[in-house]
matplotlib code that plots the C-alpha trace (Angstrom):
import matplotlib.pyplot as plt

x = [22.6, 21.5, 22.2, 21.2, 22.7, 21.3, 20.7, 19.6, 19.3, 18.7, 16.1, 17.6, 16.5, 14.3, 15.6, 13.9, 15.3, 15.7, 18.4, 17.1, 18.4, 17.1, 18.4, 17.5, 18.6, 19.5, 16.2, 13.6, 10.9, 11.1, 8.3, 8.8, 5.2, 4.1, 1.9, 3.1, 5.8, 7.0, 10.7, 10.2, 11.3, 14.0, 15.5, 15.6, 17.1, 19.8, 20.5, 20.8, 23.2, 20.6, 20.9, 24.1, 23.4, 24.1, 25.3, 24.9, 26.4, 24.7, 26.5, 25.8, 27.3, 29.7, 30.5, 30.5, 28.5, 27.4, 27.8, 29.0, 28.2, 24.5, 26.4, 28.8, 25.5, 24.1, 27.2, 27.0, 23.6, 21.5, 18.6, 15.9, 12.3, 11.2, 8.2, 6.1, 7.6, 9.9, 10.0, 11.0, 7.5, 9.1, 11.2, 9.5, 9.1, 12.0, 14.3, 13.1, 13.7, 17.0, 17.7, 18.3, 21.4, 23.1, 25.8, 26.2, 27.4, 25.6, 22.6, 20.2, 18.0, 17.9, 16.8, 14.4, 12.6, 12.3, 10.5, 8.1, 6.9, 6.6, 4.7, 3.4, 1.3, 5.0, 5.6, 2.2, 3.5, 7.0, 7.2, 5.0, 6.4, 6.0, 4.3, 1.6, 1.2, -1.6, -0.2, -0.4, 1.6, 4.1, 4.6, 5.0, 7.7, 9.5, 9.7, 11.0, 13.6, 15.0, 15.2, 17.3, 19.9, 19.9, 19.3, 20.7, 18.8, 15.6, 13.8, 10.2, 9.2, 4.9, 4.5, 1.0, 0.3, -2.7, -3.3, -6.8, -7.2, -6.5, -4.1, -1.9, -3.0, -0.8, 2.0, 2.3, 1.6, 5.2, 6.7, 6.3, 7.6, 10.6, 11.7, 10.7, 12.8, 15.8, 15.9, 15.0, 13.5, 13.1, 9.3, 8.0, 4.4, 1.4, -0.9, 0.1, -2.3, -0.6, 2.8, 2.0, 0.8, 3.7, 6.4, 8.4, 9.5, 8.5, 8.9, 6.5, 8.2, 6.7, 8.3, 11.5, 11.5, 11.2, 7.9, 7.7, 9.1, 8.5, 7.2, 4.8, 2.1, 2.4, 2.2, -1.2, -2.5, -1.1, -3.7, -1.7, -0.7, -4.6, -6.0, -3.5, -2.9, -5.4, -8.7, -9.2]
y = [2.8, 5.5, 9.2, 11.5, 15.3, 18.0, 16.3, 18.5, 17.3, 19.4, 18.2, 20.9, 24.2, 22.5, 21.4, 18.5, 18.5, 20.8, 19.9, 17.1, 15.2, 12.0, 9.0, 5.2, 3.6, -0.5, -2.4, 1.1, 1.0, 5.1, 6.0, 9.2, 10.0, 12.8, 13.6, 12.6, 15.2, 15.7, 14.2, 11.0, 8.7, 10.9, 10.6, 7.0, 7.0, 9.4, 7.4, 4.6, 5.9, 6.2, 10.0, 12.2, 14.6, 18.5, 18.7, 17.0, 13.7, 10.1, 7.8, 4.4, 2.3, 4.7, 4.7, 7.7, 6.2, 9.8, 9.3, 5.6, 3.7, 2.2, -1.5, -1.1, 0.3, -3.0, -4.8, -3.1, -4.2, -1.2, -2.5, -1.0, -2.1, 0.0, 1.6, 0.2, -3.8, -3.5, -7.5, -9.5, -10.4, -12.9, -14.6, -17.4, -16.2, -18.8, -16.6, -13.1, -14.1, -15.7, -12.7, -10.8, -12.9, -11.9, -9.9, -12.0, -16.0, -18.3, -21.3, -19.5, -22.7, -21.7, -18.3, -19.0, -21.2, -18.3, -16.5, -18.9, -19.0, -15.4, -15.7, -19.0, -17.9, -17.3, -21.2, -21.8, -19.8, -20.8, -21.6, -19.2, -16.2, -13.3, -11.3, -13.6, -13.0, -10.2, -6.7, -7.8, -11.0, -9.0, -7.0, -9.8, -10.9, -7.7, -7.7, -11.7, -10.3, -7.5, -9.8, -12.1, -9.7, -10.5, -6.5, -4.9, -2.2, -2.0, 0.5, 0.4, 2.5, 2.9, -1.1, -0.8, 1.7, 0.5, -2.7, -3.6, -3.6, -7.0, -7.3, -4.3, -5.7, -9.0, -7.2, -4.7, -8.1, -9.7, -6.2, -5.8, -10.0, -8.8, -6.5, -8.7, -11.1, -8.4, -6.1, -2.1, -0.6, 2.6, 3.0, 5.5, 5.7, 7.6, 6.1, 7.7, 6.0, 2.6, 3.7, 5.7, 2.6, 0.6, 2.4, 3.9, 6.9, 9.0, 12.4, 13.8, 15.5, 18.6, 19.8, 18.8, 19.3, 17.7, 19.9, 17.8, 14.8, 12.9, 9.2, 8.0, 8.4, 11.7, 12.2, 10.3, 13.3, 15.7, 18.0, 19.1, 15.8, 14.3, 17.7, 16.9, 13.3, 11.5, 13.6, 14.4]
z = [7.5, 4.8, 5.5, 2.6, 3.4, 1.3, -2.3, -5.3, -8.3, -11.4, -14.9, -17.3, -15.8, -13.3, -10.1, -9.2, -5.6, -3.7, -0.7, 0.6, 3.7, 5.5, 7.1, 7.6, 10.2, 11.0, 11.7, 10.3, 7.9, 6.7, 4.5, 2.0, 1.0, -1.3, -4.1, -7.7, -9.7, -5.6, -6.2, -4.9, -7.2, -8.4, -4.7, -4.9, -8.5, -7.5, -4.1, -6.6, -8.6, -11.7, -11.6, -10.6, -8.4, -9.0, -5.3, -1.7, -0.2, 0.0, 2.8, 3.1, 5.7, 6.1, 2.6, 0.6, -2.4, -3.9, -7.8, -7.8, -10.8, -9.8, -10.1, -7.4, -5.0, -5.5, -5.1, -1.7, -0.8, -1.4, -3.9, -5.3, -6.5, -8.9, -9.2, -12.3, -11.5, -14.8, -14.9, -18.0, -19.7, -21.7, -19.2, -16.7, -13.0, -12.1, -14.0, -13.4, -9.5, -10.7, -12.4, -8.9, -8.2, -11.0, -8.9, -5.8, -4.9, -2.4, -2.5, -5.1, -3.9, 0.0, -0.9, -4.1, -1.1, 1.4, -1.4, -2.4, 1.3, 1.3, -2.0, -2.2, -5.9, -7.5, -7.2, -8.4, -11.7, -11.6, -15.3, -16.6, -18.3, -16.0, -18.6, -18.1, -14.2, -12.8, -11.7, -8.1, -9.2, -10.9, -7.8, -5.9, -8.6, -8.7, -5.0, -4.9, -7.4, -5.2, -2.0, -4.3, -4.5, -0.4, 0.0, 3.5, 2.6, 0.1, -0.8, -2.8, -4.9, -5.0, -4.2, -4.1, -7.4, -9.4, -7.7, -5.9, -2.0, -1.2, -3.1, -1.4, 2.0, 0.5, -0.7, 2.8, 4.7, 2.6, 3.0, 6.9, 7.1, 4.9, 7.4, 10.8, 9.2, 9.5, 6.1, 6.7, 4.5, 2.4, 1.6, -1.6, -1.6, -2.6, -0.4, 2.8, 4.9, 4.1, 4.1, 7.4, 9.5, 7.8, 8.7, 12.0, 10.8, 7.9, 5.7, 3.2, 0.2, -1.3, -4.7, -4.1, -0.5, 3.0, 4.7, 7.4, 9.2, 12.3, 13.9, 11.5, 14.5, 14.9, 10.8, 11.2, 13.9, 11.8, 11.1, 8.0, 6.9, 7.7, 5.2, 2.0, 2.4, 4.1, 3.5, 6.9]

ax = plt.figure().add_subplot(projection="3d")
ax.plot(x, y, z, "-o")
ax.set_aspect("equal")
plt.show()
């Protein structure tokens, strides 16, 4: 579904990445773990279209989407939950989950539904202002907006970044349901352990490069991977 061929994107003098290639494919979770300043969320903002990249080619269902106006990447289904929530405080949940529909047509009702059983505690708050909502609420509202925008491809960026065990156990428990129910996914996290047992496939990221790649199970044997990641 996404092939990424040899992306580099440049910060002034610094070159953030450093030819970076990777795929997803229908029906994958792919996990990108790596330690913070590695490039990670830079990759998903340039896939995106939130960064123009100095050089390389993004493909998404066959489309060549390297450079197109971040708009039109949504318009084609390719979503992105970024990493900090970046909800509206001020508006109520009911319209920051609305507020993922903006660029598509179809019964808003049949899919607010499907969210609420995926996170029953939204309803709860339904009228509440979303600035109001815990940090593991707002995740769970940044991540009913994306699936508004009926994503065929969503990628996450650090879902479970400052929020309390249980609490990430919930979110990874919506995010594995998400993708039974038919949505692959492109998975950015820190916490390599989670993101390892999540996903099918994954890549770690190392100063703007891909150092190693694989099935997520061998990752988790990886003597390498175990020493910087895990603290094996």
């Amino acid at each position: 579904m996404l092939e990424v061929k040899d992306l580099k994107v440049t910060y002034g003098k610094a070159r953030a990445l450093k030819g970076v290639s990777l795929t997803v494919g229908e029906g994958e979770i792919v996990a990108l773990i790596g330690n913070n300043g590695a490039g990670k969320t830079t990759l998903l903002h340039a896939i995106s279209g939130l960064l123009k990249p100095e050089a390389g080619e993004i493909t998404f269902l066959s489309q060549r989407i390297t450079r197109a106006p971040s708009e039109k990447i949504v318009a084609a289904g390719l979503i992105q939950v970024p990493e900090g929530r970046q909800i509206f405080p001020h508006l109520s949940v009911r319209e920051n989950i609305r507020m993922g529909a903006f660029c598509r047509k179809g019964d808003l009702d049949a899919d607010t539904e499907r969210i609420f059983q995926l996170f029953p505690r939204l309803k709860e708050r339904i009228d509440q202002p979303g600035g109001t909502l815990s940090g593991g609420e707002q995740q769970m509202l940044a991540l009913a907006r994306g699936i508004m925008a009926r994503p065929r491809l969503l990628m996450l960026d650090e879902p479970s970044l400052g929020l309390a065990p249980l609490t990430v156990a919930s979110i990874y428990g919506a995010i594995r349901e998400i993708h039974r129910q038919g949505t692959p996914v492109l998975l950015v996290e820190q916490n390599a352990y989670i993101a390892l047992n999540t996903a099918n496939r994954a890549y770690v990221l190392e100063t703007g490069r891909i150092v190693l790649a694989g099935a997520s199970a061998s990752l988790l044997a990886s003597a390498e991977v175990q020493k910087a990641y895990l603290g094996g």
